[in-house]
mmCIF file of the N, C-alpha and C atoms, coordinates in Angstrom:
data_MODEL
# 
_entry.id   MODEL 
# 
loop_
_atom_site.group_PDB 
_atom_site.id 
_atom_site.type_symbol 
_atom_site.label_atom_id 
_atom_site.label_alt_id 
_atom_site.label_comp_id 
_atom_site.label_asym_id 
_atom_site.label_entity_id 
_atom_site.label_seq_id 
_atom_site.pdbx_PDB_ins_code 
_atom_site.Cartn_x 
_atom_site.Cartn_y 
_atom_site.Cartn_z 
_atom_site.occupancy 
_atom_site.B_iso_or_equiv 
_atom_site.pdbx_formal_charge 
_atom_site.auth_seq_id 
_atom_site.auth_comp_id 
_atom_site.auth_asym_id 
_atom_site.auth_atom_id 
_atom_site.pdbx_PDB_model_num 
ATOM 1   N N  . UNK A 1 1  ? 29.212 5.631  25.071 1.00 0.00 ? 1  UNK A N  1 
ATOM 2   C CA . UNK A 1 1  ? 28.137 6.611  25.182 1.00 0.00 ? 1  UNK A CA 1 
ATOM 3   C C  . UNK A 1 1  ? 26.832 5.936  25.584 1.00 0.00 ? 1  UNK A C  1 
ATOM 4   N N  . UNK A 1 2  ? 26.035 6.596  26.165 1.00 0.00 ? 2  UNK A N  1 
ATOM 5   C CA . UNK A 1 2  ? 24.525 6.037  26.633 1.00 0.00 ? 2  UNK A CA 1 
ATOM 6   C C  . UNK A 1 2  ? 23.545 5.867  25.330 1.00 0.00 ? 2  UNK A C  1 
ATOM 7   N N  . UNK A 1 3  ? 22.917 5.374  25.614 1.00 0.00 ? 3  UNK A N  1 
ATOM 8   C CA . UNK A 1 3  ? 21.940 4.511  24.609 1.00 0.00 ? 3  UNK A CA 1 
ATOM 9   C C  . UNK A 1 3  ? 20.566 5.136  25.176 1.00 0.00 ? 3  UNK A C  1 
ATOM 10  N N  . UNK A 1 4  ? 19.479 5.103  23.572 1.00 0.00 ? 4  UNK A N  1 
ATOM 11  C CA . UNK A 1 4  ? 18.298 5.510  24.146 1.00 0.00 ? 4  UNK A CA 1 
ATOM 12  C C  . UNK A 1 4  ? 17.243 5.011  23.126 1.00 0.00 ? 4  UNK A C  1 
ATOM 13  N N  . UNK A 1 5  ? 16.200 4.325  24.002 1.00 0.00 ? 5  UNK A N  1 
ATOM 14  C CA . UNK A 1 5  ? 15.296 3.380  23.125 1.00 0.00 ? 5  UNK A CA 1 
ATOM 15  C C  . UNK A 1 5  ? 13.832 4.466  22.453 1.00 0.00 ? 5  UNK A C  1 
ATOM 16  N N  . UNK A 1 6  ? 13.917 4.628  20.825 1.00 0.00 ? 6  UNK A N  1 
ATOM 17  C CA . UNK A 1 6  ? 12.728 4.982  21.664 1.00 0.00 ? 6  UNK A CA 1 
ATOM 18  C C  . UNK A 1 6  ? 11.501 4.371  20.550 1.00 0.00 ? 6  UNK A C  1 
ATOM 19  N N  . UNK A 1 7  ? 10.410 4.160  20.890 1.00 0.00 ? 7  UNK A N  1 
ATOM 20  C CA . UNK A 1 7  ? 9.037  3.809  20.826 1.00 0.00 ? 7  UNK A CA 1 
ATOM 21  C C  . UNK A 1 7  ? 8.152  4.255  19.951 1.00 0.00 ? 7  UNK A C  1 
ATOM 22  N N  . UNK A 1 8  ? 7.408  4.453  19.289 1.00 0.00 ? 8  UNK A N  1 
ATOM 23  C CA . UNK A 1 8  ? 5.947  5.291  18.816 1.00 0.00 ? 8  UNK A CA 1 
ATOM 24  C C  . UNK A 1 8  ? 5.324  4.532  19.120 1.00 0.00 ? 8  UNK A C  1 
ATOM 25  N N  . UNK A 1 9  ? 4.243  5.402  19.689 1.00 0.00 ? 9  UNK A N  1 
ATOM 26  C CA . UNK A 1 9  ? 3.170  4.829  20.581 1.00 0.00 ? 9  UNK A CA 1 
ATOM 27  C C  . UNK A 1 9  ? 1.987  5.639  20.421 1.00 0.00 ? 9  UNK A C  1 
ATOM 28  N N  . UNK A 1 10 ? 2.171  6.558  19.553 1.00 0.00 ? 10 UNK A N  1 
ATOM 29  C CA . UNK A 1 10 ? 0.735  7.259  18.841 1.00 0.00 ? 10 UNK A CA 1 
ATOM 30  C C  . UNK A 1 10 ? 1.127  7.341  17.141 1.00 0.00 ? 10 UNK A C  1 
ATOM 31  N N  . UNK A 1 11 ? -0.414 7.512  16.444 1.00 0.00 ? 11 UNK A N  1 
ATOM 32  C CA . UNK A 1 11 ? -0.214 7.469  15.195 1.00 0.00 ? 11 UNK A CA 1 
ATOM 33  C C  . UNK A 1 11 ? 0.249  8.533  14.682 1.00 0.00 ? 11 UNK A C  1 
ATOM 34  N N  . UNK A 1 12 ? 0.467  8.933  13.354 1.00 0.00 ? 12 UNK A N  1 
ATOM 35  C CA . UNK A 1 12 ? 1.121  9.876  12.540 1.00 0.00 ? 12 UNK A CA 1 
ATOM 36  C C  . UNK A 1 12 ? 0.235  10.693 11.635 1.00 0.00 ? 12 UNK A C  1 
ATOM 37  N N  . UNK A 1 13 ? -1.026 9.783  11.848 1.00 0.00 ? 13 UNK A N  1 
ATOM 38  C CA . UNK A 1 13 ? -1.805 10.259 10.546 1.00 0.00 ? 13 UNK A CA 1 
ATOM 39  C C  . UNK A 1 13 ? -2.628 11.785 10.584 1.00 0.00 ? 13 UNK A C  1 
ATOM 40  N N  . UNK A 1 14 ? -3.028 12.048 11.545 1.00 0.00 ? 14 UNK A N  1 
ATOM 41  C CA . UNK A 1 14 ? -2.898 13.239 11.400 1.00 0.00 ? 14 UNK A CA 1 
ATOM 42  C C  . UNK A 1 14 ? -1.716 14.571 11.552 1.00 0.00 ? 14 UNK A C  1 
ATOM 43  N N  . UNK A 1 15 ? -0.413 14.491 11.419 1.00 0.00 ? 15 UNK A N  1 
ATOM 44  C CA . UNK A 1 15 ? 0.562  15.013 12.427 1.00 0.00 ? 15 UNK A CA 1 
ATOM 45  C C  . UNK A 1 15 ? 0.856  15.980 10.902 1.00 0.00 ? 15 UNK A C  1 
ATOM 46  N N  . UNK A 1 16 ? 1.684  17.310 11.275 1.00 0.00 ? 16 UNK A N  1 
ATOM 47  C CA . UNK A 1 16 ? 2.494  17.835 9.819  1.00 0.00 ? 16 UNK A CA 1 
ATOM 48  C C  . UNK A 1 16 ? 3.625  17.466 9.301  1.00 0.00 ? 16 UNK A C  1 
ATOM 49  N N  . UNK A 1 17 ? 3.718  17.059 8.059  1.00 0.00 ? 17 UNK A N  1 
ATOM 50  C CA . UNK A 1 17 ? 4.694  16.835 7.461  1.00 0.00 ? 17 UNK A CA 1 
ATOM 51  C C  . UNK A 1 17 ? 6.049  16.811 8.125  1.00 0.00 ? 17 UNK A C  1 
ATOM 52  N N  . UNK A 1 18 ? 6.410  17.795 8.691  1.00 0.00 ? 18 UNK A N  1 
ATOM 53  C CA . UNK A 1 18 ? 7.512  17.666 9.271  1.00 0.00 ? 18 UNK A CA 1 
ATOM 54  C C  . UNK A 1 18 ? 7.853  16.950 10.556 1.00 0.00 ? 18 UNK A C  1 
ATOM 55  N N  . UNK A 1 19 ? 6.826  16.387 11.117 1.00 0.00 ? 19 UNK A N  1 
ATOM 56  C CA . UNK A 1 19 ? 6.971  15.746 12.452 1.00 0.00 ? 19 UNK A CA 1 
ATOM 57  C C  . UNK A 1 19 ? 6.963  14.005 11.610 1.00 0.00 ? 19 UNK A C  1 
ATOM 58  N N  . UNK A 1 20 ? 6.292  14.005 10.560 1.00 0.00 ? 20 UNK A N  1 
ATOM 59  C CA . UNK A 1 20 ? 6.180  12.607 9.979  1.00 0.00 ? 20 UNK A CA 1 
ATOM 60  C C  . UNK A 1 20 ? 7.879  12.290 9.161  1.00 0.00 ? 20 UNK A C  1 
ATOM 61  N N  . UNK A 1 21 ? 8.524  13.175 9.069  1.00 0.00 ? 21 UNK A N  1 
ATOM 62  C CA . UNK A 1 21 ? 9.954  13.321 8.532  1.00 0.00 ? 21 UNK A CA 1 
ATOM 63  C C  . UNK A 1 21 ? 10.704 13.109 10.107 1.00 0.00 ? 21 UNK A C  1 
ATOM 64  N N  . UNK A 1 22 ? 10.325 13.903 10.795 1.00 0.00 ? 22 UNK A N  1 
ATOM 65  C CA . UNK A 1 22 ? 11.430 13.539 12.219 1.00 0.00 ? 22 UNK A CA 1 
ATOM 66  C C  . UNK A 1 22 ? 11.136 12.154 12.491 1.00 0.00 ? 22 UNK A C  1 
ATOM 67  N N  . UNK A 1 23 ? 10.202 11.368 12.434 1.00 0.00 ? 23 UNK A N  1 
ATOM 68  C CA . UNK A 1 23 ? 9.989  10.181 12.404 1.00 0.00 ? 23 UNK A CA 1 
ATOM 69  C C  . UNK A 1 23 ? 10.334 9.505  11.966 1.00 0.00 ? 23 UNK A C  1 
ATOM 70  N N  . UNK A 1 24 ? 10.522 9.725  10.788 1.00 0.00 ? 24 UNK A N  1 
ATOM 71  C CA . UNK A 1 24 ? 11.655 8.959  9.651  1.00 0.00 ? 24 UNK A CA 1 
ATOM 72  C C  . UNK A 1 24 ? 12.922 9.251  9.505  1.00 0.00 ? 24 UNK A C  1 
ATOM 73  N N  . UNK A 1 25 ? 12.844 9.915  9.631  1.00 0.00 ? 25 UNK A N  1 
ATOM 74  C CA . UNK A 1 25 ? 14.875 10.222 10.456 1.00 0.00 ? 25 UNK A CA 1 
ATOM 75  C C  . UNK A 1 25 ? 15.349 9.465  11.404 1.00 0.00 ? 25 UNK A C  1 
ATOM 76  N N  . UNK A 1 26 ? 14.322 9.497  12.409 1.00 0.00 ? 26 UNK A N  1 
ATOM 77  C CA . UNK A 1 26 ? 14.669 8.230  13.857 1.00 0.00 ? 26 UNK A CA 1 
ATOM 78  C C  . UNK A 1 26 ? 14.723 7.079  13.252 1.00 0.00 ? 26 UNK A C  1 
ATOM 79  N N  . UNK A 1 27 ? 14.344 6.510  11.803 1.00 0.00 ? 27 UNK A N  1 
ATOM 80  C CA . UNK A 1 27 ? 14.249 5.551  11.916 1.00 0.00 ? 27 UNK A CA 1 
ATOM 81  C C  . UNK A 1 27 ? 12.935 4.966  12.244 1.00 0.00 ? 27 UNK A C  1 
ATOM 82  N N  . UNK A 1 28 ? 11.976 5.540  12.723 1.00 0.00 ? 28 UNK A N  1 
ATOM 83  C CA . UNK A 1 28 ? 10.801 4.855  12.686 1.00 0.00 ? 28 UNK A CA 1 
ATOM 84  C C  . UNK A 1 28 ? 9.568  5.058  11.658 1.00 0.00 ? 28 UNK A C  1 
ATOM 85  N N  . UNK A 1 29 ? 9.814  3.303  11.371 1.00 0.00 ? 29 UNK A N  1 
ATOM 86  C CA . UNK A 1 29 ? 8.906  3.873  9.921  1.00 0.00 ? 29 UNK A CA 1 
ATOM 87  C C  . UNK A 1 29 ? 7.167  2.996  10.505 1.00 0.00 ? 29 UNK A C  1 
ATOM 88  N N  . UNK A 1 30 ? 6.490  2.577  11.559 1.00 0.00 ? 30 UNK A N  1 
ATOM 89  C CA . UNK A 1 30 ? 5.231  1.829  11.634 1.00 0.00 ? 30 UNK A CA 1 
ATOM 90  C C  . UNK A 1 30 ? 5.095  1.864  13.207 1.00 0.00 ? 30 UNK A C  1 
ATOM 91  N N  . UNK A 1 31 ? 3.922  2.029  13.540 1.00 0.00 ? 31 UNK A N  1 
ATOM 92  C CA . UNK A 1 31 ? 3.657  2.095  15.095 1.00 0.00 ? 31 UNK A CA 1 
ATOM 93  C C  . UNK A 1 31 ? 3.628  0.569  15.626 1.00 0.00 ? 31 UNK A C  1 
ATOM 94  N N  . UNK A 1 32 ? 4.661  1.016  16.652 1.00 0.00 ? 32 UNK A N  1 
ATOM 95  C CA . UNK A 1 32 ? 5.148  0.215  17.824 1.00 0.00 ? 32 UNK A CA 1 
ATOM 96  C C  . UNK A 1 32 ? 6.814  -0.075 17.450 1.00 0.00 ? 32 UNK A C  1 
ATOM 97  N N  . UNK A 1 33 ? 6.939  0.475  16.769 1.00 0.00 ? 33 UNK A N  1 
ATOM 98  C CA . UNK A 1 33 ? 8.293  -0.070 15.951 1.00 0.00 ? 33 UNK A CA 1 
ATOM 99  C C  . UNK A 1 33 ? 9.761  0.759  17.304 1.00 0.00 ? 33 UNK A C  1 
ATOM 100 N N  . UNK A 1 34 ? 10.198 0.077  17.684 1.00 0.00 ? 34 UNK A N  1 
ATOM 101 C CA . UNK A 1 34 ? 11.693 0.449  18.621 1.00 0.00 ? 34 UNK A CA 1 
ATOM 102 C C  . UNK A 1 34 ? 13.022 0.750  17.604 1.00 0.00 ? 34 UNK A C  1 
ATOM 103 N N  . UNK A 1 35 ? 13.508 1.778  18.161 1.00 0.00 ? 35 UNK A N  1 
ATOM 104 C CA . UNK A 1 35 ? 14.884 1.769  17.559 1.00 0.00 ? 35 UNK A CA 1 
ATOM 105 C C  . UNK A 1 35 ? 15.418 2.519  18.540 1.00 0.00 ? 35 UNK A C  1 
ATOM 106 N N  . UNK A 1 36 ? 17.056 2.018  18.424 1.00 0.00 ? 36 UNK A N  1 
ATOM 107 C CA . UNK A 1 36 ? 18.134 2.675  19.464 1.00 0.00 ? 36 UNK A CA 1 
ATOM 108 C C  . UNK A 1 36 ? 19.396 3.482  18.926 1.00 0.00 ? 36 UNK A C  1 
ATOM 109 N N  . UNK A 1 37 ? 19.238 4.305  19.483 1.00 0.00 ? 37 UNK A N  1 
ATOM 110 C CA . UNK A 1 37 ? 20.287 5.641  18.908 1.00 0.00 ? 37 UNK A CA 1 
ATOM 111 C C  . UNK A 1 37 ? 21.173 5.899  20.438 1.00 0.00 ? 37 UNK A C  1 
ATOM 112 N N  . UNK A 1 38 ? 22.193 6.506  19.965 1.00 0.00 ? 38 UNK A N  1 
ATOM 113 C CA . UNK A 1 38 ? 23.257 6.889  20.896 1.00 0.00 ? 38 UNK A CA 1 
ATOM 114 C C  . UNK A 1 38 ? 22.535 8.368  21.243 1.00 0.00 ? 38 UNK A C  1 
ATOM 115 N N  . UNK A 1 39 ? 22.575 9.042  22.746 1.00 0.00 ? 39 UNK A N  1 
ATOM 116 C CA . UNK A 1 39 ? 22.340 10.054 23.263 1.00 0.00 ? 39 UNK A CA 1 
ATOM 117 C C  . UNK A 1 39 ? 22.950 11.116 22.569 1.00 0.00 ? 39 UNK A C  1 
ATOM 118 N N  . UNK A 1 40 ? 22.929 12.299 21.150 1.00 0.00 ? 40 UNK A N  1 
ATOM 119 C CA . UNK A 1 40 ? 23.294 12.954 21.057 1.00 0.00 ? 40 UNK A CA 1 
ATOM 120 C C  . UNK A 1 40 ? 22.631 14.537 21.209 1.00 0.00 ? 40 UNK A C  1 
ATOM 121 N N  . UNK A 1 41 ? 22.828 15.787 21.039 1.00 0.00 ? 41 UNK A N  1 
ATOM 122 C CA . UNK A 1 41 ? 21.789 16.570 20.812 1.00 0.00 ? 41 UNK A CA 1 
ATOM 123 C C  . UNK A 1 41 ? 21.168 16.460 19.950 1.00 0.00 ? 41 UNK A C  1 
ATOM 124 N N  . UNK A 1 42 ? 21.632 16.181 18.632 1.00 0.00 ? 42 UNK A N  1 
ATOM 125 C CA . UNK A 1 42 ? 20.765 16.217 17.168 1.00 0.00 ? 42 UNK A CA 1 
ATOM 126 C C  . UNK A 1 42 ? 19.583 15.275 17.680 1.00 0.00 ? 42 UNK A C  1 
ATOM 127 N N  . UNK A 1 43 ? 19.982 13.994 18.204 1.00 0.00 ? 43 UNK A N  1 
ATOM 128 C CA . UNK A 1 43 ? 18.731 13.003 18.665 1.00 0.00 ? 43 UNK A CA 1 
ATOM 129 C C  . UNK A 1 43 ? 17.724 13.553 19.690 1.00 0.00 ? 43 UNK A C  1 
ATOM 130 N N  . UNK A 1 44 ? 18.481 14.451 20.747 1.00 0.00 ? 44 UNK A N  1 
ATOM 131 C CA . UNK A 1 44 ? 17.575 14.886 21.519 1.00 0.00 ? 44 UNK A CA 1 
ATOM 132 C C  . UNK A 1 44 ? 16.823 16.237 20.948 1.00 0.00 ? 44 UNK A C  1 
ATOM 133 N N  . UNK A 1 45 ? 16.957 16.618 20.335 1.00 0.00 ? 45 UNK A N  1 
ATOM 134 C CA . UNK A 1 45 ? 16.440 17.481 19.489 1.00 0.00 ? 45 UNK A CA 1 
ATOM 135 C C  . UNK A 1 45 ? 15.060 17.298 18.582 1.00 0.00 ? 45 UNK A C  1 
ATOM 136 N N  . UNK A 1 46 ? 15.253 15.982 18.146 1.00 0.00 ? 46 UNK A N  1 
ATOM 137 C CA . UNK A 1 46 ? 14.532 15.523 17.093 1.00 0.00 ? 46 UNK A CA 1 
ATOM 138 C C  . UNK A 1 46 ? 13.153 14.938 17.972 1.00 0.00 ? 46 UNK A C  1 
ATOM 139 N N  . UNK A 1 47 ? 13.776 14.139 19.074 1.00 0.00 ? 47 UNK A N  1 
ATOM 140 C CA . UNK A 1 47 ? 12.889 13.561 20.127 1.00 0.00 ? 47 UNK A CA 1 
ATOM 141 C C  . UNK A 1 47 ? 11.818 14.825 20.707 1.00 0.00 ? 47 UNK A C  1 
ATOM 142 N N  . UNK A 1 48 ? 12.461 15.861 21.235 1.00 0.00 ? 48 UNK A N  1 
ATOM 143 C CA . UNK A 1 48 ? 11.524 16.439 21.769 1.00 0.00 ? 48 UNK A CA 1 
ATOM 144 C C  . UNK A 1 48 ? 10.317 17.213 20.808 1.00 0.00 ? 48 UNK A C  1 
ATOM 145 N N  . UNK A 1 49 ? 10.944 17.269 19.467 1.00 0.00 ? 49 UNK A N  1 
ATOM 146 C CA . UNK A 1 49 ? 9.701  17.724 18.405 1.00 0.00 ? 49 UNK A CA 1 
ATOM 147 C C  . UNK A 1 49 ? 8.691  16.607 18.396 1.00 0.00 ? 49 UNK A C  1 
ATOM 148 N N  . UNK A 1 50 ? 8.924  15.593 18.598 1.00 0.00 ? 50 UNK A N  1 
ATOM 149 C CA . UNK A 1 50 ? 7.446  14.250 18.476 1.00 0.00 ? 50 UNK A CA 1 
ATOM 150 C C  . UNK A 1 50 ? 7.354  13.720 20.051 1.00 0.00 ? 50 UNK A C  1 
ATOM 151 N N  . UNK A 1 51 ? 7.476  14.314 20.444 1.00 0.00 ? 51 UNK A N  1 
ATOM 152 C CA . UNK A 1 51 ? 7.692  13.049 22.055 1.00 0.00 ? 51 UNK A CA 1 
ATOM 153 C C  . UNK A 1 51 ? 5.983  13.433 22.318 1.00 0.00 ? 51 UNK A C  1 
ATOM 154 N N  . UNK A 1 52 ? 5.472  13.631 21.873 1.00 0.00 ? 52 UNK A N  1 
ATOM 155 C CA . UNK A 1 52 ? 4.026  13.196 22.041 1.00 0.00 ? 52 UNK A CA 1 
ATOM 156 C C  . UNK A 1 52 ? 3.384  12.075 20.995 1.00 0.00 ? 52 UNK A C  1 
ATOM 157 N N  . UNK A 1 53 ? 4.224  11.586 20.413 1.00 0.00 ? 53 UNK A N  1 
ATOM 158 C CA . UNK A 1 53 ? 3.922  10.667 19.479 1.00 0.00 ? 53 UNK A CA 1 
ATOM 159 C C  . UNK A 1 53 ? 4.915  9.076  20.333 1.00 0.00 ? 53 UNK A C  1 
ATOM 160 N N  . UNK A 1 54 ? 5.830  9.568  20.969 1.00 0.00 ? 54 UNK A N  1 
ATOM 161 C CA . UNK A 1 54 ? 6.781  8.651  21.231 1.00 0.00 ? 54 UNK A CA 1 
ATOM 162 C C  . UNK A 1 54 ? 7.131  8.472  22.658 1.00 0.00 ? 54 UNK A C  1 
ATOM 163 N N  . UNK A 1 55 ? 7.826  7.072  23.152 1.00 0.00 ? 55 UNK A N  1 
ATOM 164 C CA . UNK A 1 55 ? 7.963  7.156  24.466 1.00 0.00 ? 55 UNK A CA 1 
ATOM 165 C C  . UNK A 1 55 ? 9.153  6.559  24.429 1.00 0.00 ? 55 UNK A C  1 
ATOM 166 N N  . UNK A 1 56 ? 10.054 6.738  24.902 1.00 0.00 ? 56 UNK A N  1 
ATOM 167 C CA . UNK A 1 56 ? 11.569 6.769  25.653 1.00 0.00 ? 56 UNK A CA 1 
ATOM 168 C C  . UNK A 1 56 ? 11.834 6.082  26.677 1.00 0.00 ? 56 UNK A C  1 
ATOM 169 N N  . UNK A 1 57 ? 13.215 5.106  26.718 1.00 0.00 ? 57 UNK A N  1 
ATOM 170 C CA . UNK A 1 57 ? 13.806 4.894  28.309 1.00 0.00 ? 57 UNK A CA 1 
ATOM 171 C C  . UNK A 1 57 ? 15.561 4.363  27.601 1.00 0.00 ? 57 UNK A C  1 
ATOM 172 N N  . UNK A 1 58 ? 16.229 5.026  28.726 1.00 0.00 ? 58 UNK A N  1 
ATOM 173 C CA . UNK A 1 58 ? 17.319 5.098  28.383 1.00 0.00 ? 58 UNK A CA 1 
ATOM 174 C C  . UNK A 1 58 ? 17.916 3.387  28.825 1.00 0.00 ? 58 UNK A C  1 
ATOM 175 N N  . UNK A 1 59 ? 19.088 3.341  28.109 1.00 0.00 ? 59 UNK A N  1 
ATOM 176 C CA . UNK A 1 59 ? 19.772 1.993  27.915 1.00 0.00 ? 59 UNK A CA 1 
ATOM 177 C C  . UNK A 1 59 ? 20.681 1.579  28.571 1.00 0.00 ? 59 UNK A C  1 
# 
């Protein structure tokens, strides 16, 4: 399966609760921090609720 990197690249501190939880679901717990997940919907799902917090490139 394809691979997908992704980034935070804006802060959290003002964001709602629930976008600071999709964040922590990915796995990202501190800005600049990378993690790689397999392409699923649940992931793409989760991505497009913060992808203004985060930046992406596939693997």
């Amino acid at each position: 399966m394809a691979k997908i990197q992704i980034t935070q690249t804006r802060s959290k501190i003002k964001c709602p609760e629930r976008q600071k939880r999709t964040l922590e679901a990915l796995g990202i717990k501190k800005l600049n921090q990378t993690v790689e997940h397999e392409i699923t919907p649940q992931i793409l799902g989760m991505i497009n609720k913060v992808k203004h917090l985060i930046s992406t490139t596939e693997v």
